[in-house]
Every structure is written in structure tokens, then in C-alpha cells.
Kinemage of the C-alpha trace (Angstrom):
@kinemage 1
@onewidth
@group {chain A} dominant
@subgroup {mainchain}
@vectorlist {calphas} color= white
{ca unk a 1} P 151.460 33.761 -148.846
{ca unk a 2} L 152.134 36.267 -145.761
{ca unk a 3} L 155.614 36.400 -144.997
{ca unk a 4} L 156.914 35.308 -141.679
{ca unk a 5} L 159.502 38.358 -140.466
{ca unk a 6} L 159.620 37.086 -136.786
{ca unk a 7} L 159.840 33.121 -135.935
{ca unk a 8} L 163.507 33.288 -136.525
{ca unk a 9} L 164.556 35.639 -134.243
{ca unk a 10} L 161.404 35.628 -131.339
{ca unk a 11} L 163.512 33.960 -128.483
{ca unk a 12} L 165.084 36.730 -128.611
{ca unk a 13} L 161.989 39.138 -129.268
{ca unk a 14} L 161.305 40.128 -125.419
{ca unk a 15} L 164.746 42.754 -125.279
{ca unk a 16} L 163.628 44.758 -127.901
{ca unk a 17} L 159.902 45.142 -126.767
{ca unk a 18} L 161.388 45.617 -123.261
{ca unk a 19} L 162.843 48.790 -124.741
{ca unk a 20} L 160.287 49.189 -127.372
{ca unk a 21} L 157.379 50.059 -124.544
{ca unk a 22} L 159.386 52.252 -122.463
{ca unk a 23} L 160.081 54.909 -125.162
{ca unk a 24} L 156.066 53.764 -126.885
{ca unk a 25} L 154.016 53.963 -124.033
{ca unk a 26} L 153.915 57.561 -123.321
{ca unk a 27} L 153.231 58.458 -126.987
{ca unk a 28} L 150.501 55.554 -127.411
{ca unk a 29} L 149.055 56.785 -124.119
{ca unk a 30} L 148.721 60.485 -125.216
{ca unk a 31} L 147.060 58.826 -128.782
{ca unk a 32} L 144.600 56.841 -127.085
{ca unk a 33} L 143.415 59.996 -124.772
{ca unk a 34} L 139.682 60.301 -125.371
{ca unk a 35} L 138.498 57.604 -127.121
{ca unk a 36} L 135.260 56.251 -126.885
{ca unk a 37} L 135.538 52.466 -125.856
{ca unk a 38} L 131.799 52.517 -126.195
{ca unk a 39} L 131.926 52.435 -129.814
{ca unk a 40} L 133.721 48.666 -130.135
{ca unk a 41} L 136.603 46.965 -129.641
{ca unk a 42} L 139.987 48.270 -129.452
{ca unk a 43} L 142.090 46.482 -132.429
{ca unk a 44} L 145.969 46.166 -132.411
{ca unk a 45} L 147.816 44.355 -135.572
{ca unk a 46} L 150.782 43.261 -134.983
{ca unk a 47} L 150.776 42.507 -131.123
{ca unk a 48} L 154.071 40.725 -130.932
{ca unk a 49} L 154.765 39.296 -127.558
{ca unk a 50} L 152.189 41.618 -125.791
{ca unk a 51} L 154.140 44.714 -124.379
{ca unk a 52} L 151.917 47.022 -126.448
{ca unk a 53} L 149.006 44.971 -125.397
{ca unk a 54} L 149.541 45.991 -122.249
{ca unk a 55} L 150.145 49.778 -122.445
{ca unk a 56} L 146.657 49.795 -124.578
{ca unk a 57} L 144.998 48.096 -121.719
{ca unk a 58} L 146.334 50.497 -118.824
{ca unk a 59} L 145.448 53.537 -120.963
{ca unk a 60} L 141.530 52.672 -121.696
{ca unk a 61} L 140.378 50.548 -118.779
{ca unk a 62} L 137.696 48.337 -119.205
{ca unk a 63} L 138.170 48.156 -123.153
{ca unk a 64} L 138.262 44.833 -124.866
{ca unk a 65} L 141.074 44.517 -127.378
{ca unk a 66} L 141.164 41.854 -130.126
{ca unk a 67} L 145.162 41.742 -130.813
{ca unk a 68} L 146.146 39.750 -133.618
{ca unk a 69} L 149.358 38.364 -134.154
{ca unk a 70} L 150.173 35.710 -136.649
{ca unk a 71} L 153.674 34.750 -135.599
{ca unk a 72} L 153.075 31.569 -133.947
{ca unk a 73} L 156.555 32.000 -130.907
{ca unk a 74} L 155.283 35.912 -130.917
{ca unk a 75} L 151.975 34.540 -130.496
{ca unk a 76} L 152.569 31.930 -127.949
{ca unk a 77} L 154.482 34.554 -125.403
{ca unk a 78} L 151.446 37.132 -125.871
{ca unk a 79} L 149.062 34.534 -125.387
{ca unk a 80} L 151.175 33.717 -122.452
{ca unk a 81} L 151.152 37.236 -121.135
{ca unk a 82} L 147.328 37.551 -121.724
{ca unk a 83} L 146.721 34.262 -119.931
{ca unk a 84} L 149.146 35.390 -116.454
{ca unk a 85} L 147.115 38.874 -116.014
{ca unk a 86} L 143.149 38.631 -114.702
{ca unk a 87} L 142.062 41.782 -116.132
{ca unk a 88} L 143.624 40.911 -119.974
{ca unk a 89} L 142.528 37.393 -120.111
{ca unk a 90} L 139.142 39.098 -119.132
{ca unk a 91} L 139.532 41.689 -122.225
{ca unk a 92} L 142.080 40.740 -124.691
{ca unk a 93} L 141.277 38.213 -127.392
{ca unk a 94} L 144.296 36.882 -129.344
{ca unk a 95} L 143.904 36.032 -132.921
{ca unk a 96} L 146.299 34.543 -135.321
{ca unk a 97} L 145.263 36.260 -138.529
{ca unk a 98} L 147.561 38.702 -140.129
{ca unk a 99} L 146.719 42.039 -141.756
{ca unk a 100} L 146.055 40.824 -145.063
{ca unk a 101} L 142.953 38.626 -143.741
{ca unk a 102} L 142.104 40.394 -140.317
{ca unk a 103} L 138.511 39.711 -140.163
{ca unk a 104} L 137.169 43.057 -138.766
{ca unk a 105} L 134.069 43.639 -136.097
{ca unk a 106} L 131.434 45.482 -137.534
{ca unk a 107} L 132.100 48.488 -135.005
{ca unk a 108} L 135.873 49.516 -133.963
{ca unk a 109} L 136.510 52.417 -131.331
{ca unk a 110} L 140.464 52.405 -132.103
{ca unk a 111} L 142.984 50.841 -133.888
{ca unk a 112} L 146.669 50.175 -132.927
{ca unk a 113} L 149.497 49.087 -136.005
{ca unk a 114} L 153.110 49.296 -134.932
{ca unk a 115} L 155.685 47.347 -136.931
{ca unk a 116} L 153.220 46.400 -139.865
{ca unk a 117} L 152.473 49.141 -142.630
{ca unk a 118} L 156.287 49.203 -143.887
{ca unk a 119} L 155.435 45.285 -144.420
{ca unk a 120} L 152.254 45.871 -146.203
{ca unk a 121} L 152.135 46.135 -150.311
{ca unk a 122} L 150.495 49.511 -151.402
{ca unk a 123} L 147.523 47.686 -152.443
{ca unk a 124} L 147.241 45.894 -149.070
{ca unk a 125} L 146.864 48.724 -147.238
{ca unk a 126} L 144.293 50.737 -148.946
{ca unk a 127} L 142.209 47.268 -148.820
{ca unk a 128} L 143.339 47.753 -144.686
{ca unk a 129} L 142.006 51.586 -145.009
{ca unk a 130} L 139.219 50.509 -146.452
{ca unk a 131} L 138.167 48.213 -144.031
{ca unk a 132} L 138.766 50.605 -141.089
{ca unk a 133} L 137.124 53.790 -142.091
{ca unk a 134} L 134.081 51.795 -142.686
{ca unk a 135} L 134.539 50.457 -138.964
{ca unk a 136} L 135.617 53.992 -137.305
{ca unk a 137} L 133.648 56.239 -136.138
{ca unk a 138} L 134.486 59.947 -137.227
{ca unk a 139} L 138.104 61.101 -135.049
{ca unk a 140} L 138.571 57.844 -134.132
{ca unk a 141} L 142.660 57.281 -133.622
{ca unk a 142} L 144.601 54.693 -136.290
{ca unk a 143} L 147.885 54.782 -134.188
{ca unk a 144} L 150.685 54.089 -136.586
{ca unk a 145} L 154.287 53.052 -135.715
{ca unk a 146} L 156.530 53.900 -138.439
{ca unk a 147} L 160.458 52.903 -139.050
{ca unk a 148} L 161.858 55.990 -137.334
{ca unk a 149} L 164.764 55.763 -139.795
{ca unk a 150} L 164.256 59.015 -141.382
{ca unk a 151} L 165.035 59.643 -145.017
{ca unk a 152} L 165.847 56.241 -147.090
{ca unk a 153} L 169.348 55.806 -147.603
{ca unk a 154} L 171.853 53.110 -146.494
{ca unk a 155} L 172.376 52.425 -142.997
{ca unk a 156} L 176.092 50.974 -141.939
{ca unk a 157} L 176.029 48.240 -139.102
{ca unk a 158} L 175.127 49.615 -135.631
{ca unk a 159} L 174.660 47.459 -132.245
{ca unk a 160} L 170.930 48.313 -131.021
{ca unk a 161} L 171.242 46.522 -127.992
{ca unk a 162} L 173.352 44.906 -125.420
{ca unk a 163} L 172.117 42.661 -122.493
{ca unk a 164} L 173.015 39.528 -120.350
{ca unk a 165} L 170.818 37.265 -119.099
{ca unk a 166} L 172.727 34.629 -116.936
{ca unk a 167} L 176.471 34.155 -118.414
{ca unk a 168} L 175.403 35.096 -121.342
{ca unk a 169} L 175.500 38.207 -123.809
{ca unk a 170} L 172.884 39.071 -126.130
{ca unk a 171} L 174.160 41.779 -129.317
{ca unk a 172} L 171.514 42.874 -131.801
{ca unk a 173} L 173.253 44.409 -134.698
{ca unk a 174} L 171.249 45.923 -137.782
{ca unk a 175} L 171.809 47.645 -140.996
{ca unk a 176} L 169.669 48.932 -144.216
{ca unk a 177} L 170.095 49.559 -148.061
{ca unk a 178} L 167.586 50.897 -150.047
{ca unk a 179} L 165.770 48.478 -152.877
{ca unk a 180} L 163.543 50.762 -155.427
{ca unk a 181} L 161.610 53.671 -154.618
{ca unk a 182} L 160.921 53.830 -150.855
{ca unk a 183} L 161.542 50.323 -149.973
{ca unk a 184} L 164.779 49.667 -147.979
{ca unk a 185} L 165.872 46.354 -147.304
{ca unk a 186} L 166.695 45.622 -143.126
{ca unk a 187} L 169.067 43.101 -141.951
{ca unk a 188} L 169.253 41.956 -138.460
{ca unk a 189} L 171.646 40.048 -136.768
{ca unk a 190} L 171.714 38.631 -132.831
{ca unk a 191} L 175.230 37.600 -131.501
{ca unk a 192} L 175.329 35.195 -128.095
{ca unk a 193} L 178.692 35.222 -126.116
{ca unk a 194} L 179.472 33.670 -123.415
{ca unk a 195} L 182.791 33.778 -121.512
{ca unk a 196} L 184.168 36.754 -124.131
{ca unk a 197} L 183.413 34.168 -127.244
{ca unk a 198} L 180.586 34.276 -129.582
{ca unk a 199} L 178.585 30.814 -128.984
{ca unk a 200} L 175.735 31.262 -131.398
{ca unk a 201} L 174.388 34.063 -133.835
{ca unk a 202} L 171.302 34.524 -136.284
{ca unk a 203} L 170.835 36.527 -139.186
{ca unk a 204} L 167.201 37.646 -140.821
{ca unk a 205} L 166.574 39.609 -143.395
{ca unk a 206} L 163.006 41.823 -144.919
{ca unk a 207} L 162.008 44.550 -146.671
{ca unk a 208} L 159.995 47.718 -145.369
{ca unk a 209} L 158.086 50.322 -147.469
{ca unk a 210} L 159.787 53.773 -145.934
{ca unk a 211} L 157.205 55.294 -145.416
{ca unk a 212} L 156.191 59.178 -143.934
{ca unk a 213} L 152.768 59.869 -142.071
{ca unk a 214} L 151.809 62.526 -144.856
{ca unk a 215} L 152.054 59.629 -147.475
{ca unk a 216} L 149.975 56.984 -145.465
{ca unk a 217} L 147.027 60.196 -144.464
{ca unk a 218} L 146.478 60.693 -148.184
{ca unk a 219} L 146.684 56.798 -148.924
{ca unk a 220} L 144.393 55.933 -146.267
{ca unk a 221} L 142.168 59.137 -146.975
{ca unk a 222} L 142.239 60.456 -143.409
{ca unk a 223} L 143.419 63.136 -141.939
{ca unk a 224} L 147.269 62.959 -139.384
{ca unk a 225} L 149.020 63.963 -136.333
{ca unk a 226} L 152.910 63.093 -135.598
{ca unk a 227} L 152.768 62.265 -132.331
{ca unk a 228} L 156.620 61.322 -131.253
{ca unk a 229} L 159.085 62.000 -134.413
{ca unk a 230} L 161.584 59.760 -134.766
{ca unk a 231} L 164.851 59.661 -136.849
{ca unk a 232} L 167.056 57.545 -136.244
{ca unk a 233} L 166.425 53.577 -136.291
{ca unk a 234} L 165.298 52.736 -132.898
{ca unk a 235} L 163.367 55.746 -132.437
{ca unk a 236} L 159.620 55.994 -131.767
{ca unk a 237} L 157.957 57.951 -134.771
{ca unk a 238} L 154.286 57.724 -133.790
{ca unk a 239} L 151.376 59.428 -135.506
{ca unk a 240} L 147.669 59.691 -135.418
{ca unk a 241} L 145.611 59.129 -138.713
{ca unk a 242} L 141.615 59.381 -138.186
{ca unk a 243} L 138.828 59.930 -140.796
């Protein structure tokens, strides 16, 4: 069974990938330079509510994407966003499958995972790399989003973010202890106030493989890039793995 990381916290989902995309976009931009669209489909896993969508679509024009995305709330604002915009309802097919059972197109010109591979077992993703470098063709870009946290260690409470939206306050606190190994163990929390007073909060908790770029490269048998470094939590660490 695929574990669900998202439903509980989604309505809330849309001021982090707000954020996300401004400090993503450039990076994914530069990363997506160059390819050859001719090849197949562009493929993101993991497409959350669509921001990244978005930013693939503006950097290689004319592309279709198949972005996959098997929280159903995640799901329902990206199909949402797809649906409201001409040229992505034209391009962008959403799918519900997650990594694990991603049925692939035979031909794949680029692929797109941010906010996955830490969620992934070991054996999971070498069935992934498998898949792909069958699908790539030769310097064809796997973008990868990884944590951003740095070296894994335990991470004290911290807000992320702060925003209001009416007469209300949104706080989205997180923290992190490491498990075994590499695997650190996130906790999230959003706080609603209204009028100074907390009215409503929700916790969620999951784990994440910490993971570098080197490590996933000789995993995935490709070679890598870092693209935008990251740590600290919050940070964009983007690299480039491509057979």
C-alpha cells in the first residue's frame, strides 16, 4: 500500500507551493534548457497542486506533460489548474498513479521528481531507474528535488511560513529526528488563528530517505549535476541526473 503524505494537510497545500515555485522555477528552468521535446512526453511525479506543472510548461512550449499525482485534494486542485489554462488542458494529462506503479510511455524526453525520492524505498527506486533509462534518450535531464536539509541530524521546531488569508492566520511549523541510517523522520504542524487565538491546528507526520545527489547518480546509474544547493529545510537543492 502507497502511503498517503498529503490529504491531511492539502487545504493548506497552495502556501507552500506558492513559495515552493518562486525559489524552483529558475533552477527547473535552467535544467530543462535544451531538451528535445521531440523525443516524448515530458513526465513529472509528484505534481502536487500544479505550480511545477506550470513552470515545466512555460520552459518547453509546446511539450505535452503527463503529471501524475496520486493525492486525490492535490489532485483535484492540479486538475483544477490544468482545466482553467487553454494551453495545459491542451498538453498536460493528469494521472492518479503514484511512483511505485507509474505506467511509463515507451519514449520520454524528460523527467521531473520533486518531493518523491526521500519517500521511495531503495528498492523502489532502482525499479523507477530502471524504468527511465530504458525510456531516456542519452543526456536526457531526471530533475530531482531533494530535502535541502543538509546533513541528517535533528531539527528543533521552526515556523516555515506565516500568511493570512481573510481574518485568519495560517503557521506552518516543522521539525525532524533521524530514524536509522539516512532516514529522518519529518513532522509538520499548521496552526489557524484568528483574532490572536489559535482556532484550529493539524499535525502529520512521515519519513524521508536523506538522501545526497552523489548517492541517487550511482543508484540510478547515471551520471549528476547540482543545480541549486540547498541546506537548510526550505531550501531548493536541485540536481540533474541523466544516463
Amino acid at each position: 500500500m502507497v502511503a498517503d503524505y498529503y490529504t491531511a494537510s492539502a487545504e493548506f497545500y497552495e502556501m507552500v507551493a506558492a513559495r515552493h515555485v518562486r525559489t524552483s522555477a529558475g533552477p527547473l528552468t535552467t535544467a530543462l534548457a535544451g531538451v528535445d521535446t521531440a523525443h516524448g512526453p515530458v513526465v513529472e511525479i509528484g505534481a502536487g497542486t500544479g505550480r511545477i506543472t506550470e513552470v515545466i510548461a512555460g520552459a518547453l512550449p509546446g511539450a505535452p506533460i503527463i503529471a501524475a499525482e496520486p493525492s486525490t485534494p492535490m489532485r483535484a486542485m492540479l486538475t483544477s489548474r490544468v482545466f482553467g489554462d487553454p494551453d495545459l488542458r491542451r498538453r498536460v494529462t493528469v494521472v492518479a498513479d503514484p511512483a511505485q506503479r507509474l505506467q511509463l510511455p515507451a519514449r520520454v524526453s524528460a523527467v521531473v521528481i520533486f518531493g518523491v525520492v526521500g519517500h521511495l524505498t531503495r528498492d523502489e527506486r532502482l525499479a523507477l531507474w530502471r524504468e527511465l533509462r530504458g525510456r531516456l534518450p542519452a543526456g536526457a535531464p531526471v530533475v530531482v528535488e531533494l530535502m535541502g536539509a543538509g546533513a541528517t541530524r535533528t531539527i528543533p521546531p521552526f515556523r516555515m511560513l506565516r500568511e493570512t488569508i481573510g481574518e485568519q492566520t495560517y503557521e506552518w511549523w516543522t521539525e525532524a529526528e533521524p530514524v536509522s541510517g539516512e532516514v529522518m523522520r519529518w513532522r509538520t504542524s499548521w496552526k489557524v488563528f484568528r483574532d490572536g487565538r489559535q482556532v484550529r491546528s493539524t499535525t502529520d507526520a512521515y519519513t524521508w530517505e536523506n538522501l545526497t545527489l552523489e548517492q541517487l547518480a550511482a543508484e540510478a546509474g547515471m551520471s549528476s549535476r547540482m543545480i541549486s544547493a540547498g541546506g537548510v529545510p526550505g531550501s531548493p537543492e536541485i540536481g540533474l541526473l541523466h544516463p
